[in-house]
C-alpha positions in Angstrom: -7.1 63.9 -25.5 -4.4 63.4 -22.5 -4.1 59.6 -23.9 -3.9 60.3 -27.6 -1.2 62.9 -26.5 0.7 60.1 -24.0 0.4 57.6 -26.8 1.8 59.8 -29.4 4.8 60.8 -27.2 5.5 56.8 -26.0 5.3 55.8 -30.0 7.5 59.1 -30.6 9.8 57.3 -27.9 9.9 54.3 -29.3 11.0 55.4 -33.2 13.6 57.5 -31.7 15.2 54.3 -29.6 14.6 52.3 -33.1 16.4 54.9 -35.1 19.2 54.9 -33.0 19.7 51.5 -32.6 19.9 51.0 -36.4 22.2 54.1 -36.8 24.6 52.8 -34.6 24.3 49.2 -35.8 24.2 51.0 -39.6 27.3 52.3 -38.6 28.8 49.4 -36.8 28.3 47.3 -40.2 30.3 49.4 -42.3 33.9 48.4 -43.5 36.5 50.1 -41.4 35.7 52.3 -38.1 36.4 55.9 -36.8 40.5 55.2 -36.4 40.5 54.0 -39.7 39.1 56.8 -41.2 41.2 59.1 -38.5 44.4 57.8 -39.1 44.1 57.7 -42.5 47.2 56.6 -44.8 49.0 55.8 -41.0 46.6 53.5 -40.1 49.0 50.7 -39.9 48.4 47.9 -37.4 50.2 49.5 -33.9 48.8 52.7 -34.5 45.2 50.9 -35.0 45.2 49.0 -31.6 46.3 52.4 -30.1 43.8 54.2 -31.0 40.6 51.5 -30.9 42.3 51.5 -27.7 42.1 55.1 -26.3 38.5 55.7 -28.0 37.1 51.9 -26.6 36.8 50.9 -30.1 38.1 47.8 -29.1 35.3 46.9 -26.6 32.0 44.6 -27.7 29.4 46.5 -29.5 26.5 45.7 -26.5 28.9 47.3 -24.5 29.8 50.4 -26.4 26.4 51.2 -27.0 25.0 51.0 -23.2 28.2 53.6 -22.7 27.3 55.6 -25.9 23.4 56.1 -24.8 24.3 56.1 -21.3 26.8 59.5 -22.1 24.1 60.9 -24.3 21.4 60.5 -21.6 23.8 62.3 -19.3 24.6 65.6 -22.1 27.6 64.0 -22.5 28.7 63.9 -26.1 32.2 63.2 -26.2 35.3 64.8 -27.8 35.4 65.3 -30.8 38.4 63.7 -32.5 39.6 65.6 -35.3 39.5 69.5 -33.0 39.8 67.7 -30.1 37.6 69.6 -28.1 34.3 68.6 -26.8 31.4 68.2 -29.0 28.8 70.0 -26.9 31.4 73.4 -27.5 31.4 72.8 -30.9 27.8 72.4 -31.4 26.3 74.7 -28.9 26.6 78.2 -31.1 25.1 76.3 -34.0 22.1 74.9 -32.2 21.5 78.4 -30.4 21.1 79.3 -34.0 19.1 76.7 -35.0 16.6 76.9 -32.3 16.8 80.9 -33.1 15.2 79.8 -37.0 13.3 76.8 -35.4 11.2 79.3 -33.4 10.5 81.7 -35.7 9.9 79.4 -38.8 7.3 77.9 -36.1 6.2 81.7 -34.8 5.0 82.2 -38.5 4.3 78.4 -39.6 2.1 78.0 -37.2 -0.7 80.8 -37.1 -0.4 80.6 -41.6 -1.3 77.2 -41.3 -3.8 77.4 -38.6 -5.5 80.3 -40.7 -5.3 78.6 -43.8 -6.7 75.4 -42.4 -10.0 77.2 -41.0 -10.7 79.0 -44.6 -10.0 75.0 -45.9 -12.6 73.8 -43.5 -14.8 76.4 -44.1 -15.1 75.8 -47.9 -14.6 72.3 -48.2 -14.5 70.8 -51.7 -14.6 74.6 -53.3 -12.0 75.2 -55.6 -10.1 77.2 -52.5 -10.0 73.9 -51.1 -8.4 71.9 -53.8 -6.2 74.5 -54.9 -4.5 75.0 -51.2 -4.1 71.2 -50.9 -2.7 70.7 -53.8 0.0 73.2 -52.9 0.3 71.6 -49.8 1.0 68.5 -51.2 3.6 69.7 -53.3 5.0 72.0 -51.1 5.0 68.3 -48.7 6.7 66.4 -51.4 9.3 68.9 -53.4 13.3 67.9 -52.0 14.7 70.5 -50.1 17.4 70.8 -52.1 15.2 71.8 -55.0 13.1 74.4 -52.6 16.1 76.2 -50.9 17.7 76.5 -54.2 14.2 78.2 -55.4 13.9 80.5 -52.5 17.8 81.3 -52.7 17.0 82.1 -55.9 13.9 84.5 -55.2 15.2 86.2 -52.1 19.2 86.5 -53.4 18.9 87.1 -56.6 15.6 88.7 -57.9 14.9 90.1 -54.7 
Protein backbone atom coordinates (compact mmCIF):
# COMPACT_ATOMS: atom_id res chain seq x y z
CA UNK A 1 0.00 0.00 0.00
CA UNK A 2 3.09 2.44 1.04
CA UNK A 3 4.28 1.97 -2.79
CA UNK A 4 1.07 2.47 -4.54
CA UNK A 5 0.87 5.65 -2.22
CA UNK A 6 4.78 6.81 -3.07
CA UNK A 7 3.99 6.06 -6.73
CA UNK A 8 0.90 8.12 -6.83
CA UNK A 9 2.56 11.07 -5.08
CA UNK A 10 5.94 10.91 -7.52
CA UNK A 11 3.42 10.66 -10.70
CA UNK A 12 1.42 13.53 -8.84
CA UNK A 13 4.93 15.33 -8.85
CA UNK A 14 5.60 14.78 -12.08
CA UNK A 15 2.16 16.31 -13.75
CA UNK A 16 2.53 19.24 -11.61
CA UNK A 17 6.36 19.99 -12.98
CA UNK A 18 4.68 19.19 -16.57
CA UNK A 19 1.86 21.60 -16.00
CA UNK A 20 3.99 24.25 -15.17
CA UNK A 21 6.37 24.00 -17.58
CA UNK A 22 3.73 24.27 -20.34
CA UNK A 23 2.04 27.23 -18.53
CA UNK A 24 4.92 29.16 -18.42
CA UNK A 25 6.06 28.21 -21.95
CA UNK A 26 2.02 28.67 -22.83
CA UNK A 27 2.55 31.93 -21.70
CA UNK A 28 5.95 32.67 -23.05
CA UNK A 29 4.44 31.94 -26.64
CA UNK A 30 1.88 34.42 -26.56
CA UNK A 31 2.17 37.79 -28.64
CA UNK A 32 3.22 40.59 -26.32
CA UNK A 33 4.41 40.03 -22.46
CA UNK A 34 3.44 41.48 -18.97
CA UNK A 35 4.81 45.25 -19.79
CA UNK A 36 2.99 45.25 -22.74
CA UNK A 37 -0.11 44.55 -21.36
CA UNK A 38 0.96 46.94 -18.21
CA UNK A 39 1.80 49.76 -19.95
CA UNK A 40 -0.87 49.66 -22.11
CA UNK A 41 -1.43 52.59 -24.72
CA UNK A 42 2.35 53.93 -23.29
CA UNK A 43 3.99 51.10 -24.23
CA UNK A 44 6.25 52.80 -26.55
CA UNK A 45 9.77 51.55 -27.10
CA UNK A 46 11.90 53.35 -23.98
CA UNK A 47 9.21 52.70 -21.68
CA UNK A 48 9.33 48.88 -22.89
CA UNK A 49 13.06 48.26 -22.26
CA UNK A 50 12.44 50.01 -18.91
CA UNK A 51 10.25 47.93 -17.66
CA UNK A 52 11.35 44.29 -19.24
CA UNK A 53 14.19 45.80 -17.52
CA UNK A 54 13.13 46.29 -13.85
CA UNK A 55 10.76 42.99 -13.97
CA UNK A 56 13.86 40.70 -15.88
CA UNK A 57 11.71 40.40 -18.77
CA UNK A 58 14.58 41.01 -20.77
CA UNK A 59 16.54 37.93 -19.51
CA UNK A 60 16.49 34.32 -21.54
CA UNK A 61 13.51 32.21 -20.87
CA UNK A 62 15.80 29.08 -19.21
CA UNK A 63 16.87 31.67 -17.11
CA UNK A 64 13.69 33.31 -15.93
CA UNK A 65 12.14 30.18 -15.22
CA UNK A 66 14.98 28.56 -12.88
CA UNK A 67 14.40 32.21 -10.94
CA UNK A 68 10.56 31.91 -11.26
CA UNK A 69 10.45 28.09 -9.66
CA UNK A 70 13.38 28.80 -7.67
CA UNK A 71 11.16 31.97 -5.84
CA UNK A 72 8.08 29.78 -5.75
CA UNK A 73 9.99 26.97 -4.00
CA UNK A 74 11.14 29.54 -1.58
CA UNK A 75 7.12 31.14 -0.75
CA UNK A 76 8.29 33.79 -2.63
CA UNK A 77 5.70 35.00 -5.17
CA UNK A 78 6.69 38.27 -6.22
CA UNK A 79 4.96 41.75 -6.36
CA UNK A 80 2.32 42.11 -7.88
CA UNK A 81 2.51 44.81 -10.53
CA UNK A 82 -0.65 46.51 -10.91
CA UNK A 83 -1.19 47.09 -6.50
CA UNK A 84 2.23 46.90 -6.08
CA UNK A 85 2.23 45.00 -3.14
CA UNK A 86 3.32 41.47 -2.65
CA UNK A 87 1.29 38.76 -3.94
CA UNK A 88 1.41 36.39 -0.90
CA UNK A 89 -0.61 39.68 0.95
CA UNK A 90 -2.91 39.81 -1.61
CA UNK A 91 -3.73 36.23 -1.69
CA UNK A 92 -3.28 35.10 1.82
CA UNK A 93 -7.09 36.27 3.10
CA UNK A 94 -8.55 34.52 0.09
CA UNK A 95 -6.75 31.24 0.48
CA UNK A 96 -7.51 31.28 4.40
CA UNK A 97 -11.01 31.21 2.89
CA UNK A 98 -10.58 28.85 0.57
CA UNK A 99 -9.04 26.30 2.70
CA UNK A 100 -11.97 27.32 5.36
CA UNK A 101 -14.66 25.79 2.21
CA UNK A 102 -11.93 23.24 1.19
CA UNK A 103 -12.25 21.53 4.59
CA UNK A 104 -15.55 21.54 5.14
CA UNK A 105 -16.80 20.63 1.52
CA UNK A 106 -14.19 17.65 2.34
CA UNK A 107 -15.60 17.22 6.24
CA UNK A 108 -18.95 16.44 4.51
CA UNK A 109 -17.75 15.01 1.03
CA UNK A 110 -15.99 12.61 2.44
CA UNK A 111 -18.08 10.45 5.02
CA UNK A 112 -21.40 10.96 2.05
CA UNK A 113 -19.30 9.36 -0.24
CA UNK A 114 -17.76 6.79 1.92
CA UNK A 115 -21.40 5.88 3.08
CA UNK A 116 -22.79 5.92 -0.18
CA UNK A 117 -20.03 3.81 -1.61
CA UNK A 118 -20.53 0.88 1.07
CA UNK A 119 -24.66 0.78 0.35
CA UNK A 120 -23.11 0.65 -3.69
CA UNK A 121 -20.97 -2.25 -2.72
CA UNK A 122 -23.34 -3.83 -0.78
CA UNK A 123 -26.01 -4.01 -3.61
CA UNK A 124 -24.10 -4.23 -6.54
CA UNK A 125 -25.94 -4.31 -9.88
CA UNK A 126 -29.43 -3.47 -7.94
CA UNK A 127 -31.21 -0.73 -9.18
CA UNK A 128 -29.57 1.42 -6.02
CA UNK A 129 -26.53 0.72 -7.67
CA UNK A 130 -27.22 2.05 -11.15
CA UNK A 131 -29.25 4.77 -10.07
CA UNK A 132 -26.35 6.27 -7.69
CA UNK A 133 -23.73 5.92 -10.48
CA UNK A 134 -25.51 7.33 -12.79
CA UNK A 135 -25.81 10.38 -10.65
CA UNK A 136 -22.35 10.22 -10.04
CA UNK A 137 -21.56 10.32 -13.39
CA UNK A 138 -23.41 13.19 -14.08
CA UNK A 139 -22.80 14.94 -11.18
CA UNK A 140 -18.68 14.08 -12.55
CA UNK A 141 -19.41 15.50 -15.96
CA UNK A 142 -22.05 18.62 -15.53
CA UNK A 143 -19.70 22.28 -15.98
CA UNK A 144 -19.44 24.05 -12.98
CA UNK A 145 -20.80 26.88 -14.38
CA UNK A 146 -24.04 25.07 -15.03
CA UNK A 147 -24.07 23.41 -11.29
CA UNK A 148 -23.24 26.63 -9.25
CA UNK A 149 -25.77 28.46 -11.25
CA UNK A 150 -28.30 25.47 -10.27
CA UNK A 151 -27.42 25.55 -6.60
CA UNK A 152 -27.40 29.44 -6.64
CA UNK A 153 -30.52 29.10 -7.84
CA UNK A 154 -31.95 26.54 -5.17
CA UNK A 155 -30.34 28.00 -2.12
CA UNK A 156 -30.81 32.04 -3.16
CA UNK A 157 -33.75 32.04 -4.64
CA UNK A 158 -36.22 29.20 -3.80
CA UNK A 159 -34.73 28.65 -0.65
Amino acid sequence: MLKLCLHRVAWGVITLVAVIVITFCGVEALPGDACTAYLGRQANPPALEKCRAEFGLNRPFAARFIAWSADIAGGDFGVSIKRNKPVIEIIGPRLRNTMLLAVSAAALGFPIAIFLGVVVGLRRDSLLDGALSSAAMVAMTVPEFVSATALILVFSIWL
